[in-house]
N, CA, C and O atoms as CSV, one atom per row, in Angstrom:
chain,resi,resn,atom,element,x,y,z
A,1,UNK,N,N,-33.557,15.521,-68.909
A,1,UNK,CA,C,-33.438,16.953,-68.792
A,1,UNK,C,C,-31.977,17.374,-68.552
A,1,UNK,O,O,-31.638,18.356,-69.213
A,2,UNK,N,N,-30.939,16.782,-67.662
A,2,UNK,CA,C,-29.653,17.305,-67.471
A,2,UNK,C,C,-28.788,16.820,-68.564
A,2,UNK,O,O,-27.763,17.455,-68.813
A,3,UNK,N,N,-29.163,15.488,-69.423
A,3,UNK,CA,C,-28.500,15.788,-70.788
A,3,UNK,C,C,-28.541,16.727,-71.881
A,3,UNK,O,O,-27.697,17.207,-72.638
A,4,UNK,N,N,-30.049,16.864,-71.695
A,4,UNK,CA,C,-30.191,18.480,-72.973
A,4,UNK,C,C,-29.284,19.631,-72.474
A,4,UNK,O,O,-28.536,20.232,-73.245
A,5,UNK,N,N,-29.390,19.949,-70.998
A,5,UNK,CA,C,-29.169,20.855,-70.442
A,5,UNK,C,C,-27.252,20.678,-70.484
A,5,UNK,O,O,-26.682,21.750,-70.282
A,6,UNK,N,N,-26.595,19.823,-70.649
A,6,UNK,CA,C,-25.058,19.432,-70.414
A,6,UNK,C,C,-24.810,19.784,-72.051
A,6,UNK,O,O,-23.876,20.467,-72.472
A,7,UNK,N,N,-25.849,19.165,-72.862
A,7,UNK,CA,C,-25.323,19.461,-74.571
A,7,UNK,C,C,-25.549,20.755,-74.415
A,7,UNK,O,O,-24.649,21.148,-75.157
A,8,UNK,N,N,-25.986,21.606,-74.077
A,8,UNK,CA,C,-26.054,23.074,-74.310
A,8,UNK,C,C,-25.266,23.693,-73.704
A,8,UNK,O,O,-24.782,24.734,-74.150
A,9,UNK,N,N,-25.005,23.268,-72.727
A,9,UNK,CA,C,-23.607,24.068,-72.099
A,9,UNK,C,C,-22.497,23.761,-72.782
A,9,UNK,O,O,-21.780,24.733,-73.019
A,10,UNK,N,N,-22.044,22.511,-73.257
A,10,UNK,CA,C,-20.972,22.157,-74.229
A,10,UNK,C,C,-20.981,23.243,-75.102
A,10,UNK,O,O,-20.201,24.195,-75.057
A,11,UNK,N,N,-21.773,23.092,-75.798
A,11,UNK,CA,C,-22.137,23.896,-77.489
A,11,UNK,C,C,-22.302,25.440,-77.065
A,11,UNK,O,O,-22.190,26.276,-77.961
A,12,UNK,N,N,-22.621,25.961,-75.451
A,12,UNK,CA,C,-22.667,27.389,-75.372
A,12,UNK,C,C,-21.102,28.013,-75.125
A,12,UNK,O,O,-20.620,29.082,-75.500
A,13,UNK,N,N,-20.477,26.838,-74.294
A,13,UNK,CA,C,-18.777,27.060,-74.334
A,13,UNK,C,C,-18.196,27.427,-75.086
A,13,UNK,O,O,-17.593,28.501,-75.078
A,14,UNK,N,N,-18.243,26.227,-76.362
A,14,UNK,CA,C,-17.813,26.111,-77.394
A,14,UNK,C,C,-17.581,27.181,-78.241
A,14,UNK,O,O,-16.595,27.580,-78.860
A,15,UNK,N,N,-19.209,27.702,-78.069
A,15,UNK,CA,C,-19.234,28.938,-79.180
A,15,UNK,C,C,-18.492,30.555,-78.521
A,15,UNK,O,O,-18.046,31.508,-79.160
A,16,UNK,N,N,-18.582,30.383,-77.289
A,16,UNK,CA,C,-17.888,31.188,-76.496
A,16,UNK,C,C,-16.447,31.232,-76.753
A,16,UNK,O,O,-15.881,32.301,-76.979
A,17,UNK,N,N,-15.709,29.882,-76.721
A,17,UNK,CA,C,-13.970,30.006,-77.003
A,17,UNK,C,C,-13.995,30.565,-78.703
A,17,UNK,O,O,-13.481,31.635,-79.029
A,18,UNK,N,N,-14.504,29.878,-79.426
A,18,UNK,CA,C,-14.297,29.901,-80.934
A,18,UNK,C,C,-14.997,31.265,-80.982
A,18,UNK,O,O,-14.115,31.979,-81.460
A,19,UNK,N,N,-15.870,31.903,-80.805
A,19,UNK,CA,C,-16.381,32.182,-81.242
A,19,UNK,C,C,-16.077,33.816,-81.278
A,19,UNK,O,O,-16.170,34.546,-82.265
A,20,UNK,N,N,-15.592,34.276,-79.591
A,20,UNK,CA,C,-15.073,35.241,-79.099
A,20,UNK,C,C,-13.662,36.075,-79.473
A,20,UNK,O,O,-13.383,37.273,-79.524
A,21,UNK,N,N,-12.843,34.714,-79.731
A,21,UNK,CA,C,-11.593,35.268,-80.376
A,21,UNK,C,C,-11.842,35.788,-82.162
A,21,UNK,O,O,-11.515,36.819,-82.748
A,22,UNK,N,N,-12.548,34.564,-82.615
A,22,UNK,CA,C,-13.289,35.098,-83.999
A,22,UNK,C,C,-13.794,36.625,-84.226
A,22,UNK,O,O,-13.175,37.397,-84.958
A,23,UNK,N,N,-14.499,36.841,-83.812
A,23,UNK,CA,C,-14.981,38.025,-83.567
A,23,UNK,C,C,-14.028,38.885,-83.363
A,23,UNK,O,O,-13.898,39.781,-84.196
A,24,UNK,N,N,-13.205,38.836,-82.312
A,24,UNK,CA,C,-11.862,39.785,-82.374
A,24,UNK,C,C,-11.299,39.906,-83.116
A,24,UNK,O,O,-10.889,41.063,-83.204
A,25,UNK,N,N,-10.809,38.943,-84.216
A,25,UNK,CA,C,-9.796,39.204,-85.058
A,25,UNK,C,C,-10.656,39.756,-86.427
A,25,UNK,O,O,-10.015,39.998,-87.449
A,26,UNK,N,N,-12.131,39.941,-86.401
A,26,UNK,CA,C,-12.369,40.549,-87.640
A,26,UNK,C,C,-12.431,42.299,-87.141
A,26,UNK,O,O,-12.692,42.981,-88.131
A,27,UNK,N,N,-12.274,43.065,-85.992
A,27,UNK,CA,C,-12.006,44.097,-85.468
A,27,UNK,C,C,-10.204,44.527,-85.456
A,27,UNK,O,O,-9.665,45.625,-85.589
A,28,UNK,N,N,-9.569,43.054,-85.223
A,28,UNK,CA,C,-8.102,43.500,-85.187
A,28,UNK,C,C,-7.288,44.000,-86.281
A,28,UNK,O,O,-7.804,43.536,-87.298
A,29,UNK,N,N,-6.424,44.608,-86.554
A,29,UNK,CA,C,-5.839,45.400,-87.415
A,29,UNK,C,C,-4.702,44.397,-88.555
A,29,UNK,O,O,-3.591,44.061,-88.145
A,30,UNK,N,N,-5.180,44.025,-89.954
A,30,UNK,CA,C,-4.579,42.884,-90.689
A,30,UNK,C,C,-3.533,43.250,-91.162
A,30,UNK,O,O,-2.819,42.321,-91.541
A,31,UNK,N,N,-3.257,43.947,-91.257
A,31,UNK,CA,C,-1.836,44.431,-92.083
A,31,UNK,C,C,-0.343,43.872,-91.098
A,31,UNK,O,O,-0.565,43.230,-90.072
A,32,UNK,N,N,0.900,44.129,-91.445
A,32,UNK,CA,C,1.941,43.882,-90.669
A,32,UNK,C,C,2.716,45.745,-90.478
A,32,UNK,O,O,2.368,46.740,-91.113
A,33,UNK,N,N,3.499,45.677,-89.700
A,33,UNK,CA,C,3.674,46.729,-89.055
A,33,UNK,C,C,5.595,46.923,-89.339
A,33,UNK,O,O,6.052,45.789,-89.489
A,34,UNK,N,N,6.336,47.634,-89.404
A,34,UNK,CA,C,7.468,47.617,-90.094
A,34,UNK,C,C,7.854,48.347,-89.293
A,34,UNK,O,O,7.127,49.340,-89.327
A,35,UNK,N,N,8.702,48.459,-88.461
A,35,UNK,CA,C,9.657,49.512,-87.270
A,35,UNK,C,C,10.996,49.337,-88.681
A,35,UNK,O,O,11.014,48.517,-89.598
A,36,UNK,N,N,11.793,50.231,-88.424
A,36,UNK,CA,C,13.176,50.581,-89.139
A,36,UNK,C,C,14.129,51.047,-88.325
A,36,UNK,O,O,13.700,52.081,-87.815
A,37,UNK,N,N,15.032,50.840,-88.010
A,37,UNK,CA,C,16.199,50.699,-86.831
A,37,UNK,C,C,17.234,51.382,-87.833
A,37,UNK,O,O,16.944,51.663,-88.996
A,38,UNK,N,N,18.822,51.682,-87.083
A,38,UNK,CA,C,20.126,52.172,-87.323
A,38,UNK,C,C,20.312,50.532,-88.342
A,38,UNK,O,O,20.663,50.442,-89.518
A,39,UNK,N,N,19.908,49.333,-87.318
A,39,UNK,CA,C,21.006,47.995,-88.002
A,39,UNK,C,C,20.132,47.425,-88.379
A,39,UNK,O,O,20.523,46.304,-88.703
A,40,UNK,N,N,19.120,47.539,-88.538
A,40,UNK,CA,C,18.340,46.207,-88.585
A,40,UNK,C,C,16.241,46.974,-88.356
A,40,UNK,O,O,15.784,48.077,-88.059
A,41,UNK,N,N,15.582,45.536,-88.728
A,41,UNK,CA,C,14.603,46.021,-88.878
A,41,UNK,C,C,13.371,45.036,-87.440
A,41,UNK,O,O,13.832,44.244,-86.618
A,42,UNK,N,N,12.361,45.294,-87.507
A,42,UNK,CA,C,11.319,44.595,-86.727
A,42,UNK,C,C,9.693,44.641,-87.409
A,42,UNK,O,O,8.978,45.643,-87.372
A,43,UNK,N,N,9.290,43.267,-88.053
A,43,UNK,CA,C,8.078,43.551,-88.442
A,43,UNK,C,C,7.157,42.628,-87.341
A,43,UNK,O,O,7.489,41.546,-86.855
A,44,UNK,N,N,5.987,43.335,-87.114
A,44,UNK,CA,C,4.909,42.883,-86.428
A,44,UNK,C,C,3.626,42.475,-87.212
A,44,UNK,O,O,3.205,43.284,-88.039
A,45,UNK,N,N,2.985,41.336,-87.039
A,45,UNK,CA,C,1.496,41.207,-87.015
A,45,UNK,C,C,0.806,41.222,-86.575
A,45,UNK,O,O,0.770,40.091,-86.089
A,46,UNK,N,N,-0.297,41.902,-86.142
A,46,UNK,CA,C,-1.112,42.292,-85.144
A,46,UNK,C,C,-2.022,40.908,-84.503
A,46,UNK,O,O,-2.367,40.630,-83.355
A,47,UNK,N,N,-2.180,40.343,-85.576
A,47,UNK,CA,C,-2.834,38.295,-85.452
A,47,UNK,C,C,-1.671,37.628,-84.950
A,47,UNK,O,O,-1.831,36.445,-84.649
A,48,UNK,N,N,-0.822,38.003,-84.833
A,48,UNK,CA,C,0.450,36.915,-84.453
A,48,UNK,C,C,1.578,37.055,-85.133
A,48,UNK,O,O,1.400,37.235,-86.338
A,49,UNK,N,N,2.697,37.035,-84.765
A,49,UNK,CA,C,4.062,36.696,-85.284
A,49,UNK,C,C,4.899,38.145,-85.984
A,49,UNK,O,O,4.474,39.191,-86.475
A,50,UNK,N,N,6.062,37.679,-85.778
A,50,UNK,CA,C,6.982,38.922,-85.500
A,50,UNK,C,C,8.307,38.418,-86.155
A,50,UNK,O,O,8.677,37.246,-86.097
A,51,UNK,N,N,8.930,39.345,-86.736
A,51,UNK,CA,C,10.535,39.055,-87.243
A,51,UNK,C,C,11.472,40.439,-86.749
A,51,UNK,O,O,11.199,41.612,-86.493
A,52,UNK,N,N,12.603,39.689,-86.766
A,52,UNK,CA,C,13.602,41.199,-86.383
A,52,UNK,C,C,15.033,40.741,-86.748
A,52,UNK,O,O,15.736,39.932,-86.143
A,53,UNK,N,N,15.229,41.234,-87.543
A,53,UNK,CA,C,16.549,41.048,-87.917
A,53,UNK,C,C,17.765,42.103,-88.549
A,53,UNK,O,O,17.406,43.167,-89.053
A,54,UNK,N,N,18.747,41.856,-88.508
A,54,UNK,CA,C,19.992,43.207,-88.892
A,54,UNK,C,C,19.926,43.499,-90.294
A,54,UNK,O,O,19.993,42.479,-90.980
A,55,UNK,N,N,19.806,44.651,-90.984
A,55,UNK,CA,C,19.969,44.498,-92.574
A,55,UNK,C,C,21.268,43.310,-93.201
A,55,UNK,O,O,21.211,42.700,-94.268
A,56,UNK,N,N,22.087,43.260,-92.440
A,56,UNK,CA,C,23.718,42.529,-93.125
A,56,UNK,C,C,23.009,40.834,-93.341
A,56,UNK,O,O,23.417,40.189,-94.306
A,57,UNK,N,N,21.862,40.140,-92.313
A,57,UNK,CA,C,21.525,38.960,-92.508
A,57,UNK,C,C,20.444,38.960,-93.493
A,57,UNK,O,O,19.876,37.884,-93.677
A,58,UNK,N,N,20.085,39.926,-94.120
A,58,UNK,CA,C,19.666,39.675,-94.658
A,58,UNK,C,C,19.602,40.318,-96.344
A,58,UNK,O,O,20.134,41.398,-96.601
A,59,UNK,N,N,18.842,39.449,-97.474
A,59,UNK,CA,C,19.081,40.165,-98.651
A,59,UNK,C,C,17.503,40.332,-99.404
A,59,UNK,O,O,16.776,39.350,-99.560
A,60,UNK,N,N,17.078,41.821,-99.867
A,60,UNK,CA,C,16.167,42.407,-100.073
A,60,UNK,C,C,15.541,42.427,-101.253
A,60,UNK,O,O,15.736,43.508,-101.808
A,61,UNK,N,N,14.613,41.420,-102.119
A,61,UNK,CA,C,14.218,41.391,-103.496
A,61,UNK,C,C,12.868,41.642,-103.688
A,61,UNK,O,O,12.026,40.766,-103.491
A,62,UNK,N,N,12.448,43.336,-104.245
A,62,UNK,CA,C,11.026,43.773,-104.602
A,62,UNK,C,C,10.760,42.462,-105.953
A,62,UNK,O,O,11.828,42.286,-106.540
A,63,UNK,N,N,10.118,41.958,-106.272
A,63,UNK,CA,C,9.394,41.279,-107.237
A,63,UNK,C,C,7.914,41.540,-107.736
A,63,UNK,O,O,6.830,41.780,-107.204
A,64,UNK,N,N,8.501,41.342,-109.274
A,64,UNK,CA,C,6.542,41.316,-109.663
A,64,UNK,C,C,6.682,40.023,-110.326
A,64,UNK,O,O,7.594,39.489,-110.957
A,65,UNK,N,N,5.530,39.694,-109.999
A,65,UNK,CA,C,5.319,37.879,-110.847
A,65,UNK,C,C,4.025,37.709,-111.226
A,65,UNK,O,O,3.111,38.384,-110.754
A,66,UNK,N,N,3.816,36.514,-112.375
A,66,UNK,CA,C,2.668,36.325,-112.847
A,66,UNK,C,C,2.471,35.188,-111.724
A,66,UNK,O,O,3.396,34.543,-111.231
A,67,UNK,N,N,0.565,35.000,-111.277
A,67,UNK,CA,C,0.282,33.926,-110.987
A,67,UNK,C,C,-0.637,33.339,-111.784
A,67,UNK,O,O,-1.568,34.094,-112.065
A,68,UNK,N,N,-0.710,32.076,-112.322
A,68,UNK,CA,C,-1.596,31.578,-112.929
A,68,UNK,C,C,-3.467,31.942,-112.172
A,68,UNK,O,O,-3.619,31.301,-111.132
A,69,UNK,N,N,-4.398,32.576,-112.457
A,69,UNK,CA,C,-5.209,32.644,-111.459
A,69,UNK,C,C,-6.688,32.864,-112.149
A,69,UNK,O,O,-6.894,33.927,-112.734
A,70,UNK,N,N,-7.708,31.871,-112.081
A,70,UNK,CA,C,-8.761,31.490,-112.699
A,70,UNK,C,C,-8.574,31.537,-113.900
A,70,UNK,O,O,-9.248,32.481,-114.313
A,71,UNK,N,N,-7.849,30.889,-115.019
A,71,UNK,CA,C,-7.776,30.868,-116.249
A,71,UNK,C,C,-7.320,31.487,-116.972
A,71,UNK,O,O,-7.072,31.197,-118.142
A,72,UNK,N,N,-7.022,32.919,-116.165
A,72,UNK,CA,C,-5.911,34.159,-116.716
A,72,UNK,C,C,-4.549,34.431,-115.846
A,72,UNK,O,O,-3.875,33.491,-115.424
A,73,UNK,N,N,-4.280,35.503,-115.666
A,73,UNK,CA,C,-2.884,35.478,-114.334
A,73,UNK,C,C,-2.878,36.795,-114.086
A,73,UNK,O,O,-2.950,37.758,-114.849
A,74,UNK,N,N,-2.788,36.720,-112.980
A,74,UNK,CA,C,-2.566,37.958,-111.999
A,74,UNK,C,C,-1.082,38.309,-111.339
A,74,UNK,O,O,-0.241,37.533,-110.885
A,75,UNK,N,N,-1.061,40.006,-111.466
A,75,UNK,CA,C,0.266,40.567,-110.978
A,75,UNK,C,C,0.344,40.406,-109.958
A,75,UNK,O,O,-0.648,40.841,-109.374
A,76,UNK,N,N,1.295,39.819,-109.113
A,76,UNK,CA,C,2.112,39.770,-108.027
A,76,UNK,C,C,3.020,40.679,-107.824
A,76,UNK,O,O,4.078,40.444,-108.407
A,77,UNK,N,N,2.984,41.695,-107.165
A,77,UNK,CA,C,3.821,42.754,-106.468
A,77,UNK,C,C,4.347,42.013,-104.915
A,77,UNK,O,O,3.425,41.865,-104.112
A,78,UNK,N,N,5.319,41.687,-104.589
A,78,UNK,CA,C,5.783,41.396,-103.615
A,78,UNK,C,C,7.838,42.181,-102.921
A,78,UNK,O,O,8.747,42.832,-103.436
A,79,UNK,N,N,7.622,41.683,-101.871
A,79,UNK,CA,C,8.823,42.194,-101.604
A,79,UNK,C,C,8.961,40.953,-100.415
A,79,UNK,O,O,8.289,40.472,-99.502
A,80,UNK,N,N,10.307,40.775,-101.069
A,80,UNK,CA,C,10.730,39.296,-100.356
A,80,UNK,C,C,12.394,39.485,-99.081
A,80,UNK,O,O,13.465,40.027,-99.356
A,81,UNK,N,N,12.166,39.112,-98.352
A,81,UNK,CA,C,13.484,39.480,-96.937
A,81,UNK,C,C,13.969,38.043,-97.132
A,81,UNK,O,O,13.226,37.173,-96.677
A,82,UNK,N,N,15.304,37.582,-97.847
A,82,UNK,CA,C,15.889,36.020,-97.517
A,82,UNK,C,C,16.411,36.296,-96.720
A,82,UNK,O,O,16.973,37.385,-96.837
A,83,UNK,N,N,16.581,35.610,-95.503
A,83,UNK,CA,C,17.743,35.586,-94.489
A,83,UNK,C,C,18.688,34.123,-94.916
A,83,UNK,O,O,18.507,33.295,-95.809
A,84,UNK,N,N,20.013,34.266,-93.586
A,84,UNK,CA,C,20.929,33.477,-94.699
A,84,UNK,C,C,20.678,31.831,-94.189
A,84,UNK,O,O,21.138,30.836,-94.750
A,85,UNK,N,N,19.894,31.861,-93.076
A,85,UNK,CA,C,19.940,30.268,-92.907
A,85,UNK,C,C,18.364,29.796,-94.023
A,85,UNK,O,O,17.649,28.827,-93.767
A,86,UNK,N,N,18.175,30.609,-95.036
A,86,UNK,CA,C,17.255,30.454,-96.240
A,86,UNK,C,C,15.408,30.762,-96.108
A,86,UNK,O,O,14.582,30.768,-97.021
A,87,UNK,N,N,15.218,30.977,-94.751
A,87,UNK,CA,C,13.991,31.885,-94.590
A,87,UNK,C,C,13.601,32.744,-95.511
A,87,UNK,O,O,14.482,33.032,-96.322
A,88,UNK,N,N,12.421,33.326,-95.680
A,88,UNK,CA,C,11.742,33.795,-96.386
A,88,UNK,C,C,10.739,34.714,-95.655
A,88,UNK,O,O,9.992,34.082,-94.908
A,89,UNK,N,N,10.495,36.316,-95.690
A,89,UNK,CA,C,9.529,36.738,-95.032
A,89,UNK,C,C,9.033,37.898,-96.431
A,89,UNK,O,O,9.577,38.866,-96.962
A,90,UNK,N,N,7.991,37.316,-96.585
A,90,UNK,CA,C,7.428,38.016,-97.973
A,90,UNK,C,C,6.456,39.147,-97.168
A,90,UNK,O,O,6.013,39.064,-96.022
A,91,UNK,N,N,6.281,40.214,-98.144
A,91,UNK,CA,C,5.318,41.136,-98.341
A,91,UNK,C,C,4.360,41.467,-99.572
A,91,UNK,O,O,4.616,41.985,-100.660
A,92,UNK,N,N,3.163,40.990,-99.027
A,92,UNK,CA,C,2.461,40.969,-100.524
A,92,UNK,C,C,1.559,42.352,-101.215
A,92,UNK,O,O,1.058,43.216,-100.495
A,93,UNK,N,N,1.504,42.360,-102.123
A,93,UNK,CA,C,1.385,43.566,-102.730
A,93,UNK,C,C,-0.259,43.611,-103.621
A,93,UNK,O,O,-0.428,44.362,-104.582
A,94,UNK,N,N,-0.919,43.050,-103.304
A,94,UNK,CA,C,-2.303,42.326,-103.720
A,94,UNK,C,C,-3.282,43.453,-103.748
A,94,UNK,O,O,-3.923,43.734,-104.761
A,95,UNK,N,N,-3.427,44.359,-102.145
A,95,UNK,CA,C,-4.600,45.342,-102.129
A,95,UNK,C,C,-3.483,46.140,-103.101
A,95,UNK,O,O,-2.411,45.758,-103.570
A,96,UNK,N,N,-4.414,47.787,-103.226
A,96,UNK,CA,C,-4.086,48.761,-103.560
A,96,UNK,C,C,-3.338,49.552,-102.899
A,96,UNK,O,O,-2.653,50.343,-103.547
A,97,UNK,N,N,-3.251,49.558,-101.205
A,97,UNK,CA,C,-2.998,49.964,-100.156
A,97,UNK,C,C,-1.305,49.352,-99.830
A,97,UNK,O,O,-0.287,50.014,-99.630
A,98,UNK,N,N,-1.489,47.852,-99.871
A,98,UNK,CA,C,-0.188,47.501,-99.188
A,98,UNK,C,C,0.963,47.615,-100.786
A,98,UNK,O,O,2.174,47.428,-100.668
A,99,UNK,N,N,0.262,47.965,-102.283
A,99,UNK,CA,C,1.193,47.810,-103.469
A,99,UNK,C,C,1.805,49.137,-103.126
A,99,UNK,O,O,2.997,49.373,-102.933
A,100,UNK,N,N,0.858,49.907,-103.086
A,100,UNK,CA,C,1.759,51.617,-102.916
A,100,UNK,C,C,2.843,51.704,-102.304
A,100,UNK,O,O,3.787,52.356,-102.750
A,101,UNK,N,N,2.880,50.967,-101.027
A,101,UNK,CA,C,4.181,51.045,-100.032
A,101,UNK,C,C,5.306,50.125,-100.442
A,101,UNK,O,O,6.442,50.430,-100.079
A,102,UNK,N,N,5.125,49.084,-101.125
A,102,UNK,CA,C,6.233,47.756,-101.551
A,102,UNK,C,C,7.670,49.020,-102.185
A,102,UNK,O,O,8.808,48.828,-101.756
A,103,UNK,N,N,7.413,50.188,-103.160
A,103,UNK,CA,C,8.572,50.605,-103.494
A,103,UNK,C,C,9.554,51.510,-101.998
A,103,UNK,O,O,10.773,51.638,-102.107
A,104,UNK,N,N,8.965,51.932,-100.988
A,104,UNK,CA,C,9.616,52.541,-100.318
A,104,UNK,C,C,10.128,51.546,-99.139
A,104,UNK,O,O,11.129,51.684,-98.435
A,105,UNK,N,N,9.098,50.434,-99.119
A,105,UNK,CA,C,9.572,49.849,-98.151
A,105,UNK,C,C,10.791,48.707,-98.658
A,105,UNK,O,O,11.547,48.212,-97.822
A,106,UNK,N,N,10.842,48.507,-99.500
A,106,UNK,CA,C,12.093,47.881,-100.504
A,106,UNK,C,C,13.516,48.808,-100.368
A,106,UNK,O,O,14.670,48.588,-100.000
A,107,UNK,N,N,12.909,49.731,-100.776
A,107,UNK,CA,C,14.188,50.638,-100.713
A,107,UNK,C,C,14.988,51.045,-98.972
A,107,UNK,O,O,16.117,51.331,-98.574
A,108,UNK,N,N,13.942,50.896,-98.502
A,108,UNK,CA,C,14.096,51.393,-97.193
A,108,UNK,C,C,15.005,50.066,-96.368
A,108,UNK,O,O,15.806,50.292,-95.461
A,109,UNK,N,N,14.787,49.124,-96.728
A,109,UNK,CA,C,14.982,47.331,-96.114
A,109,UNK,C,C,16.466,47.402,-97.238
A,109,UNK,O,O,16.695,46.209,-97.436
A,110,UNK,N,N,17.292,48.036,-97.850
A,110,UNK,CA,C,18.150,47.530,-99.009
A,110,UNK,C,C,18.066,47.425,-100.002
A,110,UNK,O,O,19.074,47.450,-100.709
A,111,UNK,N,N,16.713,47.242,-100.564
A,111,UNK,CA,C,16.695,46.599,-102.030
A,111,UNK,C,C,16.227,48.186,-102.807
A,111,UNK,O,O,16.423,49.358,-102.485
A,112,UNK,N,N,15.560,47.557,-103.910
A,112,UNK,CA,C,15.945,48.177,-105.017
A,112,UNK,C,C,14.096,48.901,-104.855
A,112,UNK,O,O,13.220,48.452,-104.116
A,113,UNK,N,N,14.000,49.914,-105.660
A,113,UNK,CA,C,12.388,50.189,-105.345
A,113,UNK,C,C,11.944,50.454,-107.012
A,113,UNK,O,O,11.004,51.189,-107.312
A,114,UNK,N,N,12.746,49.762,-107.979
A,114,UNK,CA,C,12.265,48.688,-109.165
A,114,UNK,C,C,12.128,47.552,-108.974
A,114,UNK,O,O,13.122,46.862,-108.751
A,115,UNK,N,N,10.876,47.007,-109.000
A,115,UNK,CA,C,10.415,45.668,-108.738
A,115,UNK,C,C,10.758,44.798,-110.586
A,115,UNK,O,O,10.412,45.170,-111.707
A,116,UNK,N,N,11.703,43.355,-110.042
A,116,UNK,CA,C,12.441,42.697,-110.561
A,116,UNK,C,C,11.428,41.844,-111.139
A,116,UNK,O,O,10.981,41.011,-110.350
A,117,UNK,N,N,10.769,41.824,-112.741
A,117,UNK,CA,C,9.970,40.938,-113.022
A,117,UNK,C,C,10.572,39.355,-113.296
A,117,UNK,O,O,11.465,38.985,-114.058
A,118,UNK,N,N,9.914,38.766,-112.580
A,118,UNK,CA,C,10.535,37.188,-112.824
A,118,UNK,C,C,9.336,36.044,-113.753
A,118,UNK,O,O,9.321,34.866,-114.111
A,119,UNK,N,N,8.464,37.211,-113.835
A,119,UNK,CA,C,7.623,36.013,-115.371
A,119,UNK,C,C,6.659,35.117,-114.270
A,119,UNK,O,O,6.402,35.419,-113.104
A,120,UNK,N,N,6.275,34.073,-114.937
A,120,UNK,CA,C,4.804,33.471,-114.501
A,120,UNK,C,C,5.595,32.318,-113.438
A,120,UNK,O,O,6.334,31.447,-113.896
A,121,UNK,N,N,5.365,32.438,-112.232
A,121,UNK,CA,C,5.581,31.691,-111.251
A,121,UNK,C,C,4.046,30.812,-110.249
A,121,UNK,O,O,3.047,31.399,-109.832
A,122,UNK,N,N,4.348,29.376,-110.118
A,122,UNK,CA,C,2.867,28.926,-109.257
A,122,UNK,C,C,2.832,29.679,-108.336
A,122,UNK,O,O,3.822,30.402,-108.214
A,123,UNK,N,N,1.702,29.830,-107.314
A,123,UNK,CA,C,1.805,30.232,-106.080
A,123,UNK,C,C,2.680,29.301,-105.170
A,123,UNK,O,O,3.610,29.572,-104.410
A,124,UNK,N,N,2.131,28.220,-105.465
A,124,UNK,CA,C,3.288,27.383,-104.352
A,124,UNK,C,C,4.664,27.346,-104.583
A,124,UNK,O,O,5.201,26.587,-103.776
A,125,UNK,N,N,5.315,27.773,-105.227
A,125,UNK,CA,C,6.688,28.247,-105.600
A,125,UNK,C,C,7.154,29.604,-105.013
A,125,UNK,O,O,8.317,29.975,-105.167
A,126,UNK,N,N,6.125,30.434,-104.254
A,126,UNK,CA,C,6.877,31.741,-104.151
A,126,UNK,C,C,6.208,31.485,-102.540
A,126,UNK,O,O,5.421,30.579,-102.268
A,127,UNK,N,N,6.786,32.622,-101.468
A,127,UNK,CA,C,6.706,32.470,-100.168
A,127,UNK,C,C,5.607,32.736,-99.615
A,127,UNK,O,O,5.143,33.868,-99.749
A,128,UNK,N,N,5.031,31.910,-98.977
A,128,UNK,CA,C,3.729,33.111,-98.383
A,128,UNK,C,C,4.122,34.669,-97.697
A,128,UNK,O,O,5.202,35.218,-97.477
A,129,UNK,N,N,2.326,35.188,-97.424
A,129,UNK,CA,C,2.783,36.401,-97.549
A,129,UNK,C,C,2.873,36.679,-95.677
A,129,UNK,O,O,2.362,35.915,-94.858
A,130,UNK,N,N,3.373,37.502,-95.453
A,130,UNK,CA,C,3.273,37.235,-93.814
A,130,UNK,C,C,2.210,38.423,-93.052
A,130,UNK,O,O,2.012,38.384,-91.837
């Protein structure tokens, strides 16, 4: 009886740690968040992780690219932040929602708010999206 009773408390824990934060993050807000400063910028993710850096470190390229994707290829709208020690903080342009904003927020970060077609690229060749 106190082994059934010990496996169920394991497995009721369990589902409690995993299970609780899970649940939160399908309520938490997915998108990333873009503050705009005098020098420099600050993006947030509401799941985790954050960048902030001066416009001068960095250089600003809107892109559209092909991805190879189930047998045909799909447009890639992105907007890419290199910084100079060669980082990469992409913005992907996939919903309908986050493509609309890629031209102002390009323009707004330095770059250009004509997105630079660079032709059929793998996914694993271009940055993830953050």
């Amino acid at each position: 009886m106190i082994l059934p009773g010990l496996a169920a408390l394991v497995f009721l824990v369990a589902a409690v740690l995993i299970g609780i934060p899970g649940l939160l993050g399908l309520f938490s807000h997915p998108y990333a968040t873009v503050h705009l400063f005098d020098r420099g910028a600050v993006a947030i993710r509401e799941r985790g992780g954050s960048w902030s850096w001066p416009y001068e470190n960095a250089t600003v390229r809107y892109v559209l690219w092909q991805e190879p994707w189930e047998g045909e290829h799909r447009t890639r709208p992105q907007v890419w932040i290199t910084f100079r020690d060669g980082e990469v903080l992409c913005f992907d342009g996939l919903s309908a929602d986050d493509r609309a904003v890629l031209p102002a927020l390009s323009e707004a970060l330095g770059g250009s708010r004509e997105p630079e077609e660079i032709g059929e690229l793998p996914a694993h060749k271009a940055p993830a999206p953050f």
